[in-house]
RODO-2510 file (C-alpha; in nm, 4 decimals, decimal comma):
residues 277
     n   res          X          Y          Z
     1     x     0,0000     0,0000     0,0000
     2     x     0,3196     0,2599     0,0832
     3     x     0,5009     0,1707    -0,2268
     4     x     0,5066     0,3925    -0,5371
     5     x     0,4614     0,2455    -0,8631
     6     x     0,5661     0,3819    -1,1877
     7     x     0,4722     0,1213    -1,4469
     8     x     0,6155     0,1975    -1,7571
     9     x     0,8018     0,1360    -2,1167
    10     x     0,5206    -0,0656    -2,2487
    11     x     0,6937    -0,1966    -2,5776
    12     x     0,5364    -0,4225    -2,8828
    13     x     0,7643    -0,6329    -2,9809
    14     x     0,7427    -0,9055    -3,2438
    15     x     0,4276    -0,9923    -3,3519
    16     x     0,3016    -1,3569    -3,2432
    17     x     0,0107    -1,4220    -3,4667
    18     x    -0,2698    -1,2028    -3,6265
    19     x    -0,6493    -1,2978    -3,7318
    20     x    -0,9243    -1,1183    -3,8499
    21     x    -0,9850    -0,9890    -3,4841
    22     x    -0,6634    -0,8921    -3,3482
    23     x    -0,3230    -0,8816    -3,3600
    24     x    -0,0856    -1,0716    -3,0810
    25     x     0,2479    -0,8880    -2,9898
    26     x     0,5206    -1,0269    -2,7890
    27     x     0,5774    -0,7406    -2,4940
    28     x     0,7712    -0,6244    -2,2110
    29     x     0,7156    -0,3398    -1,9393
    30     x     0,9297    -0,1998    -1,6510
    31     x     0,7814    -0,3540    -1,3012
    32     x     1,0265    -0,1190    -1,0524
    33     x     1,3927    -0,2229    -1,1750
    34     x     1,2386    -0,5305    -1,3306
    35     x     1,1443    -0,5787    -1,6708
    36     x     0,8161    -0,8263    -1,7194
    37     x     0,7411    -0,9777    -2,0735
    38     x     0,4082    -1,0987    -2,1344
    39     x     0,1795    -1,1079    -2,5115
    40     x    -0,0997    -0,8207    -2,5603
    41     x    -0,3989    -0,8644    -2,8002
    42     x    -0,4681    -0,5812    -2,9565
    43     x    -0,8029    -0,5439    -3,1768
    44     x    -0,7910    -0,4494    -3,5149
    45     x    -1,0240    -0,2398    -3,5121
    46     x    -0,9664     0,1803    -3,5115
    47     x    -0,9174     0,4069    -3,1769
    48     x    -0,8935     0,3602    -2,8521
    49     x    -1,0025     0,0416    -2,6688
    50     x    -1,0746    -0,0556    -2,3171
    51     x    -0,8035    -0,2564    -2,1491
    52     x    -0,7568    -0,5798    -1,9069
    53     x    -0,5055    -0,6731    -1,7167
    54     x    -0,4595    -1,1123    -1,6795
    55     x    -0,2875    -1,2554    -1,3777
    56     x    -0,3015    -1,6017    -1,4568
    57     x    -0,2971    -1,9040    -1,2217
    58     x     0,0111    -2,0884    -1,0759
    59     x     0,1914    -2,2759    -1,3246
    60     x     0,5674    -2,4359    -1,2312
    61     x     0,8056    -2,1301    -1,3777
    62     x     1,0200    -2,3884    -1,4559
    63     x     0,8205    -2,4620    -1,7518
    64     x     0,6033    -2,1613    -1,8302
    65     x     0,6270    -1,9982    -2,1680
    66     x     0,5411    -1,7035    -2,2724
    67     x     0,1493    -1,6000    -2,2461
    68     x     0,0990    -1,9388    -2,1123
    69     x    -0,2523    -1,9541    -1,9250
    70     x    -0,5859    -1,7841    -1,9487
    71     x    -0,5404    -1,8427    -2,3233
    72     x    -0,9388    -1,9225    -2,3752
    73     x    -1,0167    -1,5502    -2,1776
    74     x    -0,7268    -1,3580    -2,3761
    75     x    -0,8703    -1,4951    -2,7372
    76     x    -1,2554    -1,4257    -2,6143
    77     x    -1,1865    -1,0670    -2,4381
    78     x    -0,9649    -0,9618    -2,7425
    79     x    -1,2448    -1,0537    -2,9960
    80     x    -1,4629    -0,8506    -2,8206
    81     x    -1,3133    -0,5451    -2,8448
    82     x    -1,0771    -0,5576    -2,5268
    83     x    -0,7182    -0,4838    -2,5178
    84     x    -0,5469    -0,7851    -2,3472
    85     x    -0,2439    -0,7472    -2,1123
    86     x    -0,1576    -1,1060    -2,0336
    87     x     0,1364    -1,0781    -1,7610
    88     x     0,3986    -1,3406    -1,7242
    89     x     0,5407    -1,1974    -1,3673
    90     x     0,8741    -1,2285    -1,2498
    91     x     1,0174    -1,4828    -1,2782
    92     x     0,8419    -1,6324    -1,5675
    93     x     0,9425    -1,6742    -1,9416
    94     x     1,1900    -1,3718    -2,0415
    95     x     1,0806    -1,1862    -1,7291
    96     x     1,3375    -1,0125    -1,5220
    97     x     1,3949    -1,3208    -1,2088
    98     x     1,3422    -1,2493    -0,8138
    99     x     1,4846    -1,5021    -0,6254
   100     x     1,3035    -1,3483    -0,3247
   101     x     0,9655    -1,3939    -0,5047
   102     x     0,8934    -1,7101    -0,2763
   103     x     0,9835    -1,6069     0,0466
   104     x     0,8055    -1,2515    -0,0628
   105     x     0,4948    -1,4527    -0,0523
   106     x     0,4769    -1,4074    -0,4127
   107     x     0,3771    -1,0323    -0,3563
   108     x     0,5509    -0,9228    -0,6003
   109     x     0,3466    -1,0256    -0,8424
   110     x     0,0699    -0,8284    -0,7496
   111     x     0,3160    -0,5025    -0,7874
   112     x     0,3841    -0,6557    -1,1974
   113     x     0,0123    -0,6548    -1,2307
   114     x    -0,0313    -0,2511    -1,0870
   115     x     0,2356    -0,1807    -1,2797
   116     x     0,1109    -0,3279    -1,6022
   117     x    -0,1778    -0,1547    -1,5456
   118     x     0,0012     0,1569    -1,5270
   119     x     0,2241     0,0551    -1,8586
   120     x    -0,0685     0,0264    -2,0332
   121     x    -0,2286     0,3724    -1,9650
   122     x     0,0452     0,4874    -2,1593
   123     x    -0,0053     0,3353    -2,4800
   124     x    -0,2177     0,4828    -2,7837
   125     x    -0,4334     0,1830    -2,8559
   126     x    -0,5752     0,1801    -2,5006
   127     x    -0,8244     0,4398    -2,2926
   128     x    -0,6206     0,5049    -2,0125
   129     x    -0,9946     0,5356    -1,8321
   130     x    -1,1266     0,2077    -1,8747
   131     x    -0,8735    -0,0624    -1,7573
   132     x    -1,0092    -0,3601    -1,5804
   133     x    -0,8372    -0,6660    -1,4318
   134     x    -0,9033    -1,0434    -1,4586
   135     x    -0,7236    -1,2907    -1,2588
   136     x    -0,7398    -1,6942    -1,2134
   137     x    -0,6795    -1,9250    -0,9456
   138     x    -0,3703    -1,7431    -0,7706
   139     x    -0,3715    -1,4549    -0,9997
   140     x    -0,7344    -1,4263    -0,8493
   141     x    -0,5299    -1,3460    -0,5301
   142     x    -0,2867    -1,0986    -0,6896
   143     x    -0,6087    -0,9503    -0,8256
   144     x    -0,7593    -0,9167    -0,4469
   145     x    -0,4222    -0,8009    -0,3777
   146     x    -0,4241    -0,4620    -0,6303
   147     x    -0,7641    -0,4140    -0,5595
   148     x    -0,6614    -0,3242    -0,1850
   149     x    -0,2878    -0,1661    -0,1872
   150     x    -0,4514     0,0389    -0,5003
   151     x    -0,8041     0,1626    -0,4626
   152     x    -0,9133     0,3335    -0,7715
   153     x    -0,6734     0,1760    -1,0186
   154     x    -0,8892    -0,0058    -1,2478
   155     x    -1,2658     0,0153    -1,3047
   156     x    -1,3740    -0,3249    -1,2503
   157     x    -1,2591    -0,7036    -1,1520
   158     x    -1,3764    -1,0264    -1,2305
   159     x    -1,2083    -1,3290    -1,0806
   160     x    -1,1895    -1,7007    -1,1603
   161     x    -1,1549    -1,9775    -0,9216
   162     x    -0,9513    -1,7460    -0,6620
   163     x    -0,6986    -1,8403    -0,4028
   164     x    -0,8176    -1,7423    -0,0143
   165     x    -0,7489    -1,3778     0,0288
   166     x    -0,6121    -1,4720     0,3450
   167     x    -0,2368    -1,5479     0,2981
   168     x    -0,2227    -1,8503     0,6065
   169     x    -0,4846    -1,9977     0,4166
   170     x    -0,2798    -2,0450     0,0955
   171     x     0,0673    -2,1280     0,2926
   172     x    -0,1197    -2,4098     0,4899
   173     x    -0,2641    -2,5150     0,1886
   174     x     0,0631    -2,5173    -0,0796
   175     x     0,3936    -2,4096     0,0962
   176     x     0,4050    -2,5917     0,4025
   177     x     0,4997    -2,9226     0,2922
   178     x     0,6977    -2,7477     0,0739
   179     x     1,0234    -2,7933     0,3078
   180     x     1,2926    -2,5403     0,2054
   181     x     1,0618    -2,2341     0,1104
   182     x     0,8402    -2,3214     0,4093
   183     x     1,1819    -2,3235     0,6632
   184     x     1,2847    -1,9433     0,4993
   185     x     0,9104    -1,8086     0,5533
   186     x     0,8838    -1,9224     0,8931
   187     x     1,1835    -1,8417     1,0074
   188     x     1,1577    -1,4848     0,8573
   189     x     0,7444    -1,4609     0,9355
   190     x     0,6443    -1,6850     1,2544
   191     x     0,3690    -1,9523     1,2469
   192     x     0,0331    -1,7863     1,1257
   193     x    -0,0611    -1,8383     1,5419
   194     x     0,1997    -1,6870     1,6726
   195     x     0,2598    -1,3880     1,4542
   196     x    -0,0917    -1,2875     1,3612
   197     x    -0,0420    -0,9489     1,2815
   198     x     0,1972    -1,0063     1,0553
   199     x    -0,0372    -1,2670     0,8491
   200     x    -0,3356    -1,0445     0,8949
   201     x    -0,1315    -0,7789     0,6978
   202     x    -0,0495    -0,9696     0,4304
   203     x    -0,4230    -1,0917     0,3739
   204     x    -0,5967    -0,8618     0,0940
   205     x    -1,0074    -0,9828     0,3769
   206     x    -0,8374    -0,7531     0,6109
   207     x    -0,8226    -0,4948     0,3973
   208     x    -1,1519    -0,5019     0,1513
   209     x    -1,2913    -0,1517     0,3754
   210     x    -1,0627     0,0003     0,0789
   211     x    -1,1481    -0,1227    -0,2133
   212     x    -1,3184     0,1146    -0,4385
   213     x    -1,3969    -0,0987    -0,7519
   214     x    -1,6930    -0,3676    -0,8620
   215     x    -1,5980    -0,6985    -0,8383
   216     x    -1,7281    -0,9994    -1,0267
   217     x    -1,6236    -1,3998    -0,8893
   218     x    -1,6861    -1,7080    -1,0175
   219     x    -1,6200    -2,0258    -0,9021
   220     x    -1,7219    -2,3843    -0,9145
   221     x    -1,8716    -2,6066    -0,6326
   222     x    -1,6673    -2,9386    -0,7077
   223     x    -1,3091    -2,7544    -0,6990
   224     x    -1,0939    -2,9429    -0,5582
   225     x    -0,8019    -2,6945    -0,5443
   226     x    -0,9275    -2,3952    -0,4224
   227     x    -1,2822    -2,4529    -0,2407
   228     x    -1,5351    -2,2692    -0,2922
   229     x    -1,6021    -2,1912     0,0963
   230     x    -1,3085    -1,9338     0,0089
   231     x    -1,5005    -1,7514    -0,2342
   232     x    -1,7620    -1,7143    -0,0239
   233     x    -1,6305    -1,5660     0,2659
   234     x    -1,4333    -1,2988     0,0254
   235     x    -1,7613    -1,1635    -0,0974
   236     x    -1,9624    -1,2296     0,2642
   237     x    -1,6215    -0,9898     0,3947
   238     x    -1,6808    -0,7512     0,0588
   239     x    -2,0204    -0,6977     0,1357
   240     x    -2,0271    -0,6643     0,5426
   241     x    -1,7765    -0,3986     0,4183
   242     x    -2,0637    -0,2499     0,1760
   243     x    -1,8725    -0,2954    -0,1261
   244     x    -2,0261    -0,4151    -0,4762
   245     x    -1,9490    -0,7804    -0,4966
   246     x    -2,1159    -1,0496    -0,6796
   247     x    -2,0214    -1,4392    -0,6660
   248     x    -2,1823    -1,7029    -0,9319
   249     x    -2,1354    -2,0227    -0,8408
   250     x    -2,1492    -2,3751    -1,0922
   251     x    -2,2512    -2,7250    -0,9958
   252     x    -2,0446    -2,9677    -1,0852
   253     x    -1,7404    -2,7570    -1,2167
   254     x    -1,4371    -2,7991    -1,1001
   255     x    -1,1034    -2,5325    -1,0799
   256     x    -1,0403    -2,5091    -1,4460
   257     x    -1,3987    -2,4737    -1,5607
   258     x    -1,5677    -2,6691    -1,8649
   259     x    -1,9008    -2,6791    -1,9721
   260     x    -2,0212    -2,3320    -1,7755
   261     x    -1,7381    -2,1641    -1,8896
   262     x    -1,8757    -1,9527    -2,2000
   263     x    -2,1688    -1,8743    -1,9483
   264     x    -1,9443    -1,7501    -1,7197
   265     x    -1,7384    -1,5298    -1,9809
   266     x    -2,0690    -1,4073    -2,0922
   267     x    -2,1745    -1,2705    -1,7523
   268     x    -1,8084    -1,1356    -1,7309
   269     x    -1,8733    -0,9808    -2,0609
   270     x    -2,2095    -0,8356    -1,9728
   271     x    -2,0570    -0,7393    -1,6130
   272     x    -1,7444    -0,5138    -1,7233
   273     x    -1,9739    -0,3398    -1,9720
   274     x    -2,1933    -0,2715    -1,6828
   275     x    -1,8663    -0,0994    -1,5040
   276     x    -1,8014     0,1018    -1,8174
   277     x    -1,5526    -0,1035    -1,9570
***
């Protein structure tokens, strides 16, 4: 929430592939001293467009390529009309490493995606006005994340099968067993129980009194990797806070979505032009 961003140097590089809709460009911004790659969609049609930001899921960086995940969304939101800013993080692909990132609780992703929103302000194919974020699985945590250390950033989020937006939640659930990047965050952290504050302000529930923007989630009642009970006490905790907040839920899908999934693009459609976007 202190830190200052400064997104910037949004540069198209080669182009990827082009259709009849839109044309994909490899890209890179500046993330602080880092510089994050990632692909944008840009449709070919005239003027200015509205913008989204992806923060995809968690996928082993080890083998993660370029504009890997969310590749249904970025196709569908760039066909109709959107602007898509598909982040890779740090880390990932021909992104700038942090060999912190881990024991940073991953946090600094959430800085690449404020800071790609603020890349993309700067770039003539995009309103700088109507920039929205989208975020699966974990990235639905980074999106939690930006919505709360930056109120008024974007004009609208939708999420996807999020993460807990409390942080002890997700270590319990993934890092623990993980032995040596388990050791290094307790020993810098605490245990969850015995250093509560500390957790509590790292955990985007304790914070949603600030966020400013709509927010749209979606998630299925048989996932098995991040339940569902999380996804409803993020939008109980967004509403007690008497913020807009709206949670769909599917029988019988599970995390990576199937058969409800063009229902649940259409309602994320219908939902961001709501917002303006």
């Amino acid at each position: 929430m202190t830190k200052k961003y400064d997104g910037r140097n949004l540069r198209l590089g080669r182009i990827l592939a082009r259709n009849s809709a839109y044309t994909r460009y490899y890209v890179t911004y500046s993330s602080g001293s880092l510089t994050i790659s990632g692909i944008m969609n840009v449709p070919r049609t005239p003027g200015r467009h509205p913008a989204l930001v992806l923060n995809h899921g968690y996928i082993d960086p080890a083998v993660y390529t370029n504009g890997r995940g969310l590749m249904r969304e970025q196709d569908y939101l760039a066909r109709r009309g959107y602007v898509v800013l598909h982040t890779d993080y740090r880390g990932h692909a021909q992104s700038t490493d942090d060999p912190r990132s881990d024991l940073n609780l991953r946090l600094g992703y959430t800085e690449d995606a404020i800071n790609a929103v603020l890349a993309l302000r700067t770039s003539p194919v995009v309103d700088p006005n109507r920039i929205g974020m989208l975020g699966r699985s974990m990235g639905g945590g980074v999106t939690y994340n930006a919505l709360v250390a930056q109120p008024g950033l974007i004009k609208a989020a939708v999420v996807f099968a999020p993460v807990s937006s409390d942080a002890a939640d997700n270590f319990n659930r993934w890092q623990r067993n993980d032995r040596p990047i388990a050791s290094s965050i307790l020993r810098a952290y605490g245990e969850p129980a015995r250093n509560p504050a500390f957790w509590r302000n790292v955990s985007a529930i304790n914070f949603f009194d600030r966020v400013t923007e709509p927010v749209l989630i979606h998630h299925g009642e048989s996932d098995s990797t991040c339940p569902i009970a999380w996804s409803r006490e993020a939008v109980a905790a967004l509403k007690a806070a008497d913020k807009d907040a709206t949670l769909y839920t599917y029988p019988g899908e599970e995390h990576a979505f199937g058969p409800a999934w063009p229902t649940s693009m259409a309602r994320t459609v219908t939902f961001l032009e709501q917002h303006g976007l």
